[in-house]
N, C-alpha and C positions, 0 to 999 in steps of 0.2 A: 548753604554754601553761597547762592547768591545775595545772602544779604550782607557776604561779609564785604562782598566786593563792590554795595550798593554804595561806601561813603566814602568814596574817592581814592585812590592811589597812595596819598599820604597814612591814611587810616589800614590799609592792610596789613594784616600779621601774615606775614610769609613764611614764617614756620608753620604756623597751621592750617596755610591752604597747602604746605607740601607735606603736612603729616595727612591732609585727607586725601592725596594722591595717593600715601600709601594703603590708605584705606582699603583704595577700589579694589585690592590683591588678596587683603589681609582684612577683614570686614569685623576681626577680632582684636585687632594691633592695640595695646592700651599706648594712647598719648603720653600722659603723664609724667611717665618717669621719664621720658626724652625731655620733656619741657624743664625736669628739674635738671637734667644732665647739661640743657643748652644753656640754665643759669648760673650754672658751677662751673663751664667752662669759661663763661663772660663774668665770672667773679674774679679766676685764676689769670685770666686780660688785663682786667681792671687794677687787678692787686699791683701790677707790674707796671703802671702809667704815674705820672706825677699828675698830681691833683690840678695842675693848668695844661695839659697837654694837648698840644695841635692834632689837627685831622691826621698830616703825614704818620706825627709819633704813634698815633692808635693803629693807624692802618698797619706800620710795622711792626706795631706789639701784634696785630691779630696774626698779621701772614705769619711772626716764628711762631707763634704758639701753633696755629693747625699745622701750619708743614714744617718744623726745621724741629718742635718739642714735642709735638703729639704723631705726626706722624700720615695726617693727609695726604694724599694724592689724587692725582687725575686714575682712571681707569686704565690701567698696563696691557690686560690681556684679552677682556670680554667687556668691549666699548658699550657693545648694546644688551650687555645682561640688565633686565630688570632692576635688578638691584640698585645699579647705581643711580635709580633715578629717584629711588625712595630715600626721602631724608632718614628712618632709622636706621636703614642698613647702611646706608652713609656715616652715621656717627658710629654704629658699631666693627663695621669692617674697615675703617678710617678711608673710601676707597667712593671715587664718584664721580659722573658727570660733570665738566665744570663749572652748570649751572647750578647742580644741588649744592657743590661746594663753594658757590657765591652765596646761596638762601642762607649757608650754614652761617 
């Protein structure tokens, strides 16, 4: 883990310093199929952008897809459950921390 964060700030994968957050809980959690799910969501993004589009247009294609089509939220009822700090349970309960759902 410290070598991920040994080349600099530009180089970190922040999905998978916060899939090994989940880790600490879940020492059994397979990655993987999250990682394929985070590229199917950034495909169904993508599909929806014109092939020259600005920062703004993407930042708005991303916010309706997680909150207005898929269904993301902030944490409603149980701010400090576990859960919403782990990026899987994050992508599966669409529900989380605001910081897990910036990695997202």
């Amino acid at each position: 883990m410290v070598r991920m964060f040994s080349a600099g700030d530009d180089a970190v994968d922040l999905f998978s310093a916060a899939k090994l957050v989940a880790k600490l809980d879940n020492p059994d959690l397979d990655i993987a199929p999250y990682r394929v799910e985070l590229k199917r969501m950034a495909a169904q993004v993508k599909s929806k952008l014109a092939p020259k589009a600005g920062d703004i247009a993407r930042l708005n294609a991303l916010t309706k897809y997680l909150f207005a089509d898929s269904g993301f939220h902030g944490s409603r009822t149980d701010f400090y459950n576990r859960a919403n700090s782990y990026l899987n349970d994050v992508i599966d309960d669409r529900e989380g921390l605001p910081i897990t759902l910036a990695i997202l």
